[in-house]
py3Dmol code that shows the C-alpha trace and the ligand (Angstrom):
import py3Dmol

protein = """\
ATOM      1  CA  UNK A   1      30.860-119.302 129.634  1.00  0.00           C
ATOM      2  CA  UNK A   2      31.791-116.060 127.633  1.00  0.00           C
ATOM      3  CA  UNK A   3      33.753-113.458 129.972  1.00  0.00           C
ATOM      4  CA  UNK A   4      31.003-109.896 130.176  1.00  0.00           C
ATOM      5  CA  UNK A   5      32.880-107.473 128.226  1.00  0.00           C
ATOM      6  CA  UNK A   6      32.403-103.744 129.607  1.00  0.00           C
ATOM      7  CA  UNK A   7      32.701-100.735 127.091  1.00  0.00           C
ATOM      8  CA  UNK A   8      32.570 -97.683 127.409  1.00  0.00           C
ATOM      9  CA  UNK A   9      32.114 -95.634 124.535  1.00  0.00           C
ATOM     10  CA  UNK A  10      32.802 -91.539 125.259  1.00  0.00           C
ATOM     11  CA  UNK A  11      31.961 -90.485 122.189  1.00  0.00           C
ATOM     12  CA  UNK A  12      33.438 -87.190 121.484  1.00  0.00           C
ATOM     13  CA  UNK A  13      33.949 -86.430 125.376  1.00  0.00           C
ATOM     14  CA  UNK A  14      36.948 -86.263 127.422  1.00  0.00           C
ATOM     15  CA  UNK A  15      39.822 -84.844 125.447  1.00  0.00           C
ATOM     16  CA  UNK A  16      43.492 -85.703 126.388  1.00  0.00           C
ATOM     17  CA  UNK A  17      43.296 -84.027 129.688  1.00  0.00           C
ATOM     18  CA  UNK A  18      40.318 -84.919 130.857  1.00  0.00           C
ATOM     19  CA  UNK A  19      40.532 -88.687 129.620  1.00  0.00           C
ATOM     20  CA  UNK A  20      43.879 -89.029 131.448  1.00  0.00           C
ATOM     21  CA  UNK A  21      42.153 -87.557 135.117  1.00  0.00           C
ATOM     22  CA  UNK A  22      39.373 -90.502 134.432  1.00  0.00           C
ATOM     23  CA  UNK A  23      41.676 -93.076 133.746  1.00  0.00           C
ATOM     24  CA  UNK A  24      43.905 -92.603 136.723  1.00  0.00           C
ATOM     25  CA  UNK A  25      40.771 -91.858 138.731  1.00  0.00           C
ATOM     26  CA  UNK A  26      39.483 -95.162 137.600  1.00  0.00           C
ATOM     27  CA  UNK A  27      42.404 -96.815 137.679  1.00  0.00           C
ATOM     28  CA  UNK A  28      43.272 -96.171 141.633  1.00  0.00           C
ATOM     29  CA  UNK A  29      39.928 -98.077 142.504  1.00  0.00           C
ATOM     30  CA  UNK A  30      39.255-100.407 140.053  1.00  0.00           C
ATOM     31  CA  UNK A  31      41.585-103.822 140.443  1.00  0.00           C
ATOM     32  CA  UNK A  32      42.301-105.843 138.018  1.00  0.00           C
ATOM     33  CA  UNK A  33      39.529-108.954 137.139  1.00  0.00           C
ATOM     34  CA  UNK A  34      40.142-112.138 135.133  1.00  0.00           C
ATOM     35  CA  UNK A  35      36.202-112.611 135.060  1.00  0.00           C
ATOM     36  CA  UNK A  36      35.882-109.550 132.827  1.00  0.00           C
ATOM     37  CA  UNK A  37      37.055-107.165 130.227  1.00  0.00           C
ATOM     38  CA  UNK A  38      36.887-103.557 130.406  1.00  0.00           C
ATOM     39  CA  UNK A  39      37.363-101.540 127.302  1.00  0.00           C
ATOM     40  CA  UNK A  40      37.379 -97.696 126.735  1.00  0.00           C
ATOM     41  CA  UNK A  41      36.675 -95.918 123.583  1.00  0.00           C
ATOM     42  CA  UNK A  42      37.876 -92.348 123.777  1.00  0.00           C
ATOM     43  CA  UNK A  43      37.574 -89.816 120.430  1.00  0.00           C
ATOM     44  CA  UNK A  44      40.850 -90.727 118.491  1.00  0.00           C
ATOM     45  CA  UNK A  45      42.464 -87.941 119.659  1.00  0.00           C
ATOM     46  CA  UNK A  46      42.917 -88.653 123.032  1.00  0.00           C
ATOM     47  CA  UNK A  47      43.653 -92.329 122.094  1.00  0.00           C
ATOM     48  CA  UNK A  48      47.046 -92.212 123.240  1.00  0.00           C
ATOM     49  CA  UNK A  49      46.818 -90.237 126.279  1.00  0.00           C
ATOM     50  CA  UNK A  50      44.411 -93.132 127.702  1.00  0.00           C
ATOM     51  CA  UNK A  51      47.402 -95.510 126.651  1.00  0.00           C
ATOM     52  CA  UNK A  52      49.812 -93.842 128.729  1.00  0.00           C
ATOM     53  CA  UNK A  53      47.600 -93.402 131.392  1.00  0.00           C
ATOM     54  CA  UNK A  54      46.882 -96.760 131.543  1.00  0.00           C
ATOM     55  CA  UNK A  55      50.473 -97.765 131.553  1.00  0.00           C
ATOM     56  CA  UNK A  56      50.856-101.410 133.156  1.00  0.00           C
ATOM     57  CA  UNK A  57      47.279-101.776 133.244  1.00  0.00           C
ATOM     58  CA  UNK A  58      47.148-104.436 131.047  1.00  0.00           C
ATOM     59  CA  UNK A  59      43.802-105.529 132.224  1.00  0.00           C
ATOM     60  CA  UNK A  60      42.309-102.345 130.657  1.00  0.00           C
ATOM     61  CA  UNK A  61      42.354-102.088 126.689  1.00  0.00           C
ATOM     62  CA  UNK A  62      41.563 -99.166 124.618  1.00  0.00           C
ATOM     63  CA  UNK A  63      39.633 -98.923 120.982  1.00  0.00           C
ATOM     64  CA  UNK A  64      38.696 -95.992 118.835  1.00  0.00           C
ATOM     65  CA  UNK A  65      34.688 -95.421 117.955  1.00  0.00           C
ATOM     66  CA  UNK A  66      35.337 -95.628 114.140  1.00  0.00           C
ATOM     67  CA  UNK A  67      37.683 -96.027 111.693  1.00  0.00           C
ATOM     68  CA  UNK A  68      37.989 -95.622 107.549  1.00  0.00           C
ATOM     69  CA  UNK A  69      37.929 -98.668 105.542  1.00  0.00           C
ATOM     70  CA  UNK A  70      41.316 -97.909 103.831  1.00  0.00           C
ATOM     71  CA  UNK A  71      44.865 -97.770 105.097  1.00  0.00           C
ATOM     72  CA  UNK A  72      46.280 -94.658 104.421  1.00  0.00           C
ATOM     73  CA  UNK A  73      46.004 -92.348 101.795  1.00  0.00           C
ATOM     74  CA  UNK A  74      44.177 -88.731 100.702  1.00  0.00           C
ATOM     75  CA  UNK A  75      41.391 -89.140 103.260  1.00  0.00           C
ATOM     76  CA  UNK A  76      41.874 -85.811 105.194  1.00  0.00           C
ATOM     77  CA  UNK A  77      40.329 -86.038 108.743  1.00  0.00           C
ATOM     78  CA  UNK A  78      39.946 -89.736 108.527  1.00  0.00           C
ATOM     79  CA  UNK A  79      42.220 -92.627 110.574  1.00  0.00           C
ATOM     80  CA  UNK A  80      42.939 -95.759 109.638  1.00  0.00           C
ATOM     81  CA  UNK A  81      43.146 -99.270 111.371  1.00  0.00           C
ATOM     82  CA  UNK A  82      46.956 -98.939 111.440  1.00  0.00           C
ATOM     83  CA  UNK A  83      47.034 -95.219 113.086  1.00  0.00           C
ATOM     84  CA  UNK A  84      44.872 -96.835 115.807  1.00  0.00           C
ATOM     85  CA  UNK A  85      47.280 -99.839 116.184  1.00  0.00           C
ATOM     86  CA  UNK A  86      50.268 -97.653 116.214  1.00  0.00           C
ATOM     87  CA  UNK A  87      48.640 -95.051 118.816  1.00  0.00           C
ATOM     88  CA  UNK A  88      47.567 -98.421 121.001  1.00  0.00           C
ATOM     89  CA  UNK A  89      44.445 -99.193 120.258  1.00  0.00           C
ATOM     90  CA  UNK A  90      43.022-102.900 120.351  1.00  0.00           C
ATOM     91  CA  UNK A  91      39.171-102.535 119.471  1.00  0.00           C
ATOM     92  CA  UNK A  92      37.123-100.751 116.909  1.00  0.00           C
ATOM     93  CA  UNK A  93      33.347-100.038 117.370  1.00  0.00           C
ATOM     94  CA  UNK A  94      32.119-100.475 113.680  1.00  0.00           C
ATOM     95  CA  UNK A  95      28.475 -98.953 112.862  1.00  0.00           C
ATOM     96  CA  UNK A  96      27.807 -97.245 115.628  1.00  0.00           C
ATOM     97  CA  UNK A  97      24.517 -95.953 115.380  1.00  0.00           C
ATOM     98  CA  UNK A  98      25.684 -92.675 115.344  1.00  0.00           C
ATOM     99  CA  UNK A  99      28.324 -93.215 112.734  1.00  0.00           C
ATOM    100  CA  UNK A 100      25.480 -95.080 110.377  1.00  0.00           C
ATOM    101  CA  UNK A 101      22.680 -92.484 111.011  1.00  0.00           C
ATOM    102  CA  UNK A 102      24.143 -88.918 111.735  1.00  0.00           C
ATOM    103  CA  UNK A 103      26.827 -89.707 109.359  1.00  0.00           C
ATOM    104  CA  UNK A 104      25.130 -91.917 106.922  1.00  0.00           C
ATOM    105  CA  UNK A 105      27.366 -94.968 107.316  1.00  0.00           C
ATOM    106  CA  UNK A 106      25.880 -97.980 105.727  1.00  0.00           C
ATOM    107  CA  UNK A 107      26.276-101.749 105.932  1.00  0.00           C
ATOM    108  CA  UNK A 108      28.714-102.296 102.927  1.00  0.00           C
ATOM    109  CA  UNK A 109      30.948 -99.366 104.686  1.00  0.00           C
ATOM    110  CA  UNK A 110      30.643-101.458 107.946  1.00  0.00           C
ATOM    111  CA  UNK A 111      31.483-104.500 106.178  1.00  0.00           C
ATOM    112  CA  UNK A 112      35.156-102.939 104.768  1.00  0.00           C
ATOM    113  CA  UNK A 113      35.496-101.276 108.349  1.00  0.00           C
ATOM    114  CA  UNK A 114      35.124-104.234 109.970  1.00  0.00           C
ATOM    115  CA  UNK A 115      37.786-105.991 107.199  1.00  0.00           C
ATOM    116  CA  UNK A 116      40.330-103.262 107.562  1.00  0.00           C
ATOM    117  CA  UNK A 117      40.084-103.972 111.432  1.00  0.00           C
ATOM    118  CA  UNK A 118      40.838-107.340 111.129  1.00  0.00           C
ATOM    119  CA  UNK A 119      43.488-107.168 108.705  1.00  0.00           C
ATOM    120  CA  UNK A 120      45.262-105.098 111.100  1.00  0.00           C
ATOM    121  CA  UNK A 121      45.139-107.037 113.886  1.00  0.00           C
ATOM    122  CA  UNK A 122      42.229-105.077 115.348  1.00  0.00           C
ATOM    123  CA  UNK A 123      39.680-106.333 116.936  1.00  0.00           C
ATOM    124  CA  UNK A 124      36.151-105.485 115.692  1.00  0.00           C
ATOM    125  CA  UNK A 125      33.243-104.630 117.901  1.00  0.00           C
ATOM    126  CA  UNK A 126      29.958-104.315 115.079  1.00  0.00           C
ATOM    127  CA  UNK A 127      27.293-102.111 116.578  1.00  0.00           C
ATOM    128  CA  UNK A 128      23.500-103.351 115.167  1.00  0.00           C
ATOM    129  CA  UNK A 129      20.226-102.025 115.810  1.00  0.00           C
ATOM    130  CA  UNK A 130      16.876-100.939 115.102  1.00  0.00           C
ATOM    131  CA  UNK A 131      15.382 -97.453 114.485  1.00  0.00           C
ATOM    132  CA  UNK A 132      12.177 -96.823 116.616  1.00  0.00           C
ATOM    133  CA  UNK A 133       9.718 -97.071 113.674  1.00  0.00           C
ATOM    134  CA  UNK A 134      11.481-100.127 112.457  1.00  0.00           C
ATOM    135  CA  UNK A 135      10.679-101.858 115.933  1.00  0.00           C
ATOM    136  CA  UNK A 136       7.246-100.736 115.545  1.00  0.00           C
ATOM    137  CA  UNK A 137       7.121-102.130 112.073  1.00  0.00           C
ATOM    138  CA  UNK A 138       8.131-105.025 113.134  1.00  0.00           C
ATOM    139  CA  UNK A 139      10.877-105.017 111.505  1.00  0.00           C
ATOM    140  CA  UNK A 140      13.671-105.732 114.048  1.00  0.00           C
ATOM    141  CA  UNK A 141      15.302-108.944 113.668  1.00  0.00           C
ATOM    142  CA  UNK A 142      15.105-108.478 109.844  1.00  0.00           C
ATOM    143  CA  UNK A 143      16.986-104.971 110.259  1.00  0.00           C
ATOM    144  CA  UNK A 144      19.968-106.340 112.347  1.00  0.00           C
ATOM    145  CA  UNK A 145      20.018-109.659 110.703  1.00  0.00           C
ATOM    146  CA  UNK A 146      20.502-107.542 107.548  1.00  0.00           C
ATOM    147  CA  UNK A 147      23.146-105.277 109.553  1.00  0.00           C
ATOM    148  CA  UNK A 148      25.320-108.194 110.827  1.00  0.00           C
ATOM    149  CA  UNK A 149      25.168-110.687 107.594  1.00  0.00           C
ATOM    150  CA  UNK A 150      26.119-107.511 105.868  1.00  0.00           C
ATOM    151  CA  UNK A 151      29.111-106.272 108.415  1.00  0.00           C
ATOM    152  CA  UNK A 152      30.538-109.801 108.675  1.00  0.00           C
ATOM    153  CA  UNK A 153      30.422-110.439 104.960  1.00  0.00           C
ATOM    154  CA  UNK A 154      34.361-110.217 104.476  1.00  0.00           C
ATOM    155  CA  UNK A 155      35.392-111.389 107.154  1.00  0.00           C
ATOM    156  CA  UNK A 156      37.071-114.990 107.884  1.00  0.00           C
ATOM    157  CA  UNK A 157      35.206-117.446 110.423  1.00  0.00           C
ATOM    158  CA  UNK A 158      38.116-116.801 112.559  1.00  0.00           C
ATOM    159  CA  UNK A 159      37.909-113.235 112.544  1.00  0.00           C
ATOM    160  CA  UNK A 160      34.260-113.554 113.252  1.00  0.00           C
ATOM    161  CA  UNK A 161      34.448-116.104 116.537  1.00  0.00           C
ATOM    162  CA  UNK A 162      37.515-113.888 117.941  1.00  0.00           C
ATOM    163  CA  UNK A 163      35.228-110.708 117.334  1.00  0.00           C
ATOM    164  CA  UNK A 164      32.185-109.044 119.259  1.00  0.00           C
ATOM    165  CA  UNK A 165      28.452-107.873 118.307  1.00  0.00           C
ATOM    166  CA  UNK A 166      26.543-105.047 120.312  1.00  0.00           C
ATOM    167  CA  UNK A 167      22.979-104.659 119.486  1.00  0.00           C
ATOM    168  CA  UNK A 168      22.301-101.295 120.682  1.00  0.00           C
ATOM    169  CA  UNK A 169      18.404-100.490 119.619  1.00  0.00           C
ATOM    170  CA  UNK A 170      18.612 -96.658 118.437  1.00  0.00           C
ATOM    171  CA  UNK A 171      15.701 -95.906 120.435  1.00  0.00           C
ATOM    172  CA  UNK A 172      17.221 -96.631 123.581  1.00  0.00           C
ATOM    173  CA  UNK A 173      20.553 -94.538 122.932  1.00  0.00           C
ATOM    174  CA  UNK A 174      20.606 -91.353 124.944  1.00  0.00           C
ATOM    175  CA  UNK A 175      17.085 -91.616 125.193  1.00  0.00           C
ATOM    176  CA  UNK A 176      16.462 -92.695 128.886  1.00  0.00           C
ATOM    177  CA  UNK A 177      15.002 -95.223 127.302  1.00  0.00           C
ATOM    178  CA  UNK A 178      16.292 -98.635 127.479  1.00  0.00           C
ATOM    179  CA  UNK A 179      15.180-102.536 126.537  1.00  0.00           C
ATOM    180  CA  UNK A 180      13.691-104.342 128.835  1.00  0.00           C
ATOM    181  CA  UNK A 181      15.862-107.243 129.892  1.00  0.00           C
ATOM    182  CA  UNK A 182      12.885-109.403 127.788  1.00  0.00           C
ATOM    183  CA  UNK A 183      13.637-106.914 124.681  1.00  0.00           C
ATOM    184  CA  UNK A 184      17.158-107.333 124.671  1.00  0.00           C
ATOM    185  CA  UNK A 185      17.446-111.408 125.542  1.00  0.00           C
ATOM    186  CA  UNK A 186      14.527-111.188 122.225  1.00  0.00           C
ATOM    187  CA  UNK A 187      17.015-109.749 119.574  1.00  0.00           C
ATOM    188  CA  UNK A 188      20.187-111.696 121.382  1.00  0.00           C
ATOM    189  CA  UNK A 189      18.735-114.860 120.701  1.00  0.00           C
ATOM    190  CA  UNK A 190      17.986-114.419 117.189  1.00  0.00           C
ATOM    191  CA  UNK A 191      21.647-112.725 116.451  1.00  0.00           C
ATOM    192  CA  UNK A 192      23.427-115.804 118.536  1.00  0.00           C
ATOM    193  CA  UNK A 193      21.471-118.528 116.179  1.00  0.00           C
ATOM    194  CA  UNK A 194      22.472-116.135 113.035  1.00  0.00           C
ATOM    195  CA  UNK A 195      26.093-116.170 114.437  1.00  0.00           C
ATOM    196  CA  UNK A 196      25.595-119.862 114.932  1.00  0.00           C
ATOM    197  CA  UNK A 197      24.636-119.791 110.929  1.00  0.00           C
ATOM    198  CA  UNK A 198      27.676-118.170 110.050  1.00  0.00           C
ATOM    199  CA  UNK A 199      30.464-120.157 111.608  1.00  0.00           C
ATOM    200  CA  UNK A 200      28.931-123.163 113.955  1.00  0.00           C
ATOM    201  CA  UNK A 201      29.748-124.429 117.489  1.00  0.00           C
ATOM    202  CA  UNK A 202      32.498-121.414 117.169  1.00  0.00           C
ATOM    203  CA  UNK A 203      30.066-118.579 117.528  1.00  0.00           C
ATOM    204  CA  UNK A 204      29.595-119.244 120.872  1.00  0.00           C
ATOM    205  CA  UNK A 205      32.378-117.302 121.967  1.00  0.00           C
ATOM    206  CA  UNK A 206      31.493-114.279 120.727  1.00  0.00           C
ATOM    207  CA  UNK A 207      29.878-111.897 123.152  1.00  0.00           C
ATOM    208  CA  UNK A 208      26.646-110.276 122.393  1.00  0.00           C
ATOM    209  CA  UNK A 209      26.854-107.030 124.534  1.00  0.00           C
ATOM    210  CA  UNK A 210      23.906-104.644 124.903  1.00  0.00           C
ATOM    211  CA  UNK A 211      23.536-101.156 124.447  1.00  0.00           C
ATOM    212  CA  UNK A 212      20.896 -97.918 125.154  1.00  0.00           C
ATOM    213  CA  UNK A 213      20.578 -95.994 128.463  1.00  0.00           C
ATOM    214  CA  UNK A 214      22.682 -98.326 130.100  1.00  0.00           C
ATOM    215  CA  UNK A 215      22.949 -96.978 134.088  1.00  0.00           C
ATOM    216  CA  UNK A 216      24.440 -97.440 137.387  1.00  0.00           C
ATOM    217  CA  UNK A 217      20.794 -98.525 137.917  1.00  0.00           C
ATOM    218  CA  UNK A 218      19.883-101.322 135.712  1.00  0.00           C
ATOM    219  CA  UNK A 219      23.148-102.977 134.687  1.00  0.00           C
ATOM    220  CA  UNK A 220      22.926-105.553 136.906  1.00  0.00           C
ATOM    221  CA  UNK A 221      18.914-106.331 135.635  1.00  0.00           C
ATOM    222  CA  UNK A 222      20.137-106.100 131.900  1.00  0.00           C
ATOM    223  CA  UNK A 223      23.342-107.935 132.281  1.00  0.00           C
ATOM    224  CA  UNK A 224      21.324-111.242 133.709  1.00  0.00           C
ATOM    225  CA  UNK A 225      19.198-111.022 130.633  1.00  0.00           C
ATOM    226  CA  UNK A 226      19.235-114.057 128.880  1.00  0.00           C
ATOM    227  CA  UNK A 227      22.489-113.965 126.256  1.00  0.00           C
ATOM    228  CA  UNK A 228      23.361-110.486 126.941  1.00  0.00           C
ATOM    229  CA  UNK A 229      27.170-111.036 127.439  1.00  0.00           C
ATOM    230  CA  UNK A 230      28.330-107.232 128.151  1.00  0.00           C
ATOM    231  CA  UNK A 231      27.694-103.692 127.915  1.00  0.00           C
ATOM    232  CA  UNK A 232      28.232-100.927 126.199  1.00  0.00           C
ATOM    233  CA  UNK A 233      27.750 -97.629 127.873  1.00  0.00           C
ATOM    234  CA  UNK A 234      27.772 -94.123 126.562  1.00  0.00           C
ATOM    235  CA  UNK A 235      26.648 -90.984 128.948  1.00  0.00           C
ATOM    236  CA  UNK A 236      27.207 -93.627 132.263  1.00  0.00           C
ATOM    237  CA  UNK A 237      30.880 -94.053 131.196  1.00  0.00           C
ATOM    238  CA  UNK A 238      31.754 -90.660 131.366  1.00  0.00           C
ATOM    239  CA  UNK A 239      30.934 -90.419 135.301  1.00  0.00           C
ATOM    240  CA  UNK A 240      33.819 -92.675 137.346  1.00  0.00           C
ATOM    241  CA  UNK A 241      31.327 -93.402 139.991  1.00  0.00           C
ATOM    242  CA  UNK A 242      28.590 -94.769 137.831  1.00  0.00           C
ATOM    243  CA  UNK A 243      30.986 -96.498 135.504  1.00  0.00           C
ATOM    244  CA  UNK A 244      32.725 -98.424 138.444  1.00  0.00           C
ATOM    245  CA  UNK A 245      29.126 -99.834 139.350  1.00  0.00           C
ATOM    246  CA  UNK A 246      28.544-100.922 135.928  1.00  0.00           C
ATOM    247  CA  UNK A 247      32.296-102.870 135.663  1.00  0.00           C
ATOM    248  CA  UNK A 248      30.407-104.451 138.875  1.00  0.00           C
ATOM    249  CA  UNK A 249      27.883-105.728 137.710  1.00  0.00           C
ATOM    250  CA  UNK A 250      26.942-109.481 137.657  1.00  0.00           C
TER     251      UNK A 250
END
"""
ligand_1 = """\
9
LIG
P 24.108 -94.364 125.982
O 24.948 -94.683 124.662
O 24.574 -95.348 127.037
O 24.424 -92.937 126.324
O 22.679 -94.581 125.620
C 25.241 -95.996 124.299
C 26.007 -96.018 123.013
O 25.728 -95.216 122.130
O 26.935 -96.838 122.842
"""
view = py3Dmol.view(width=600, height=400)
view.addModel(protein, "pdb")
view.setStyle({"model": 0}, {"cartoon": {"style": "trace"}})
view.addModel(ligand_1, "xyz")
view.setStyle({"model": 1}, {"stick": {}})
view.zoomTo()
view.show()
């Protein structure tokens, strides 16, 4: 049994201030679980503040939304796996959707993101998923079997069982519009047998979280889908009320 990961991804909301107010409001009513983990992903910038917020919460980890594929060097606005490390970070979400289609990100990039996570000692969350004509092209499994052979290309087999996969259908981000339970237990199936392809009986614990329009609401439905093993939130993880009912869940 794979322990439901719970992610919230801010986006760029809640700068230092305001992430360190959620974060002890969070903190005060939320007690610590062994049955789950619960991750946040502020912008980089306010990275550390979370950190120190969290102080002996050791139950909550922290991860930045994106990260370049090299190092260090002349990359001016960029950071690297090893700035996130050093500022406390544990997790990296790697193709977003928005990173892949309002900045253009593509699978190779994902792939080298995903390798520069792991060779620091990050931990790599890789975001698939389907535009809205792709779905209705039926093109769906072949677009984020494409996505994750892609992403996971350079990485070891036991990078890849230690790691995490969110399919997140682009349709459903933001929109209001989410899966149905049925949709989402659809695409997990086919990405756990492709994981299953990749590095055997080992795949199985890697969680398959889901993402899109995730709420308060219907994170308990899409959470008992069939091989949906988490969730990652945007716009319901920046509300403490609604983001406590979806750490809930299940
Ligand atoms: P949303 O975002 O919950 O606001 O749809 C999810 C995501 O982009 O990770």
């Amino acid at each position: 049994m794979r322990r439901p990961v719970f992610a919230a991804n801010w986006k760029m909301n809640n700068g230092p201030t305001a992430a360190r107010a959620f974060i002890a409001a969070f903190a005060a009513r939320w007690a610590p679980r062994d049955d789950r983990s619960v991750i946040f992903f502020p912008p980089a910038l306010a990275v550390s503040a979370v950190v120190h917020a969290l102080g002996s919460r050791t139950d909550l980890a922290v991860g930045v939304q994106n990260i370049w594929t090299e190092d260090k060097g002349a990359f001016s606005g960029e950071n690297s796996a090893p700035i996130a490390k050093d500022a406390g970070a544990r997790f990296v979400l790697v193709g977003h959707s928005e990173r892949r289609h309002v900045f253009g990100e593509t699978n190779a990039e994902t792939a080298r993101k995903c390798a520069a996570s792991a060779r620091n000692g990050l931990t790599p969350i890789l975001c698939v998923g389907e535009l809205l004509t792709q779905r209705e092209a039926g093109e769906t499994n072949d677009v984020v079997l494409k996505q994750l052979h892609v992403g996971l290309g350079r990485l070891t087999p036991d990078i890849v069982s230690s790691m995490a996969i969110a399919y997140e259908p682009v349709w459903a981000i933001g929109t209001g519009k989410t899966a149905t339970p049925d949709d989402a237990a659809n695409v997990h199936a086919v990405l756990r047998h492709a994981l299953r392809g990749v590095v055997g009986v080992a795949s199985e614990s890697i969680p398959i979280l889901y993402g899109g329009s995730v709420s308060a609401a219907n994170a308990g439905a899409l959470l008992a889908a069939t091989g949906v093993d988490g969730l990652l939130v945007g716009g319901a993880s920046l509300e403490v009320e609604s983001w406590l009912v979806i750490c809930a869940a299940g």
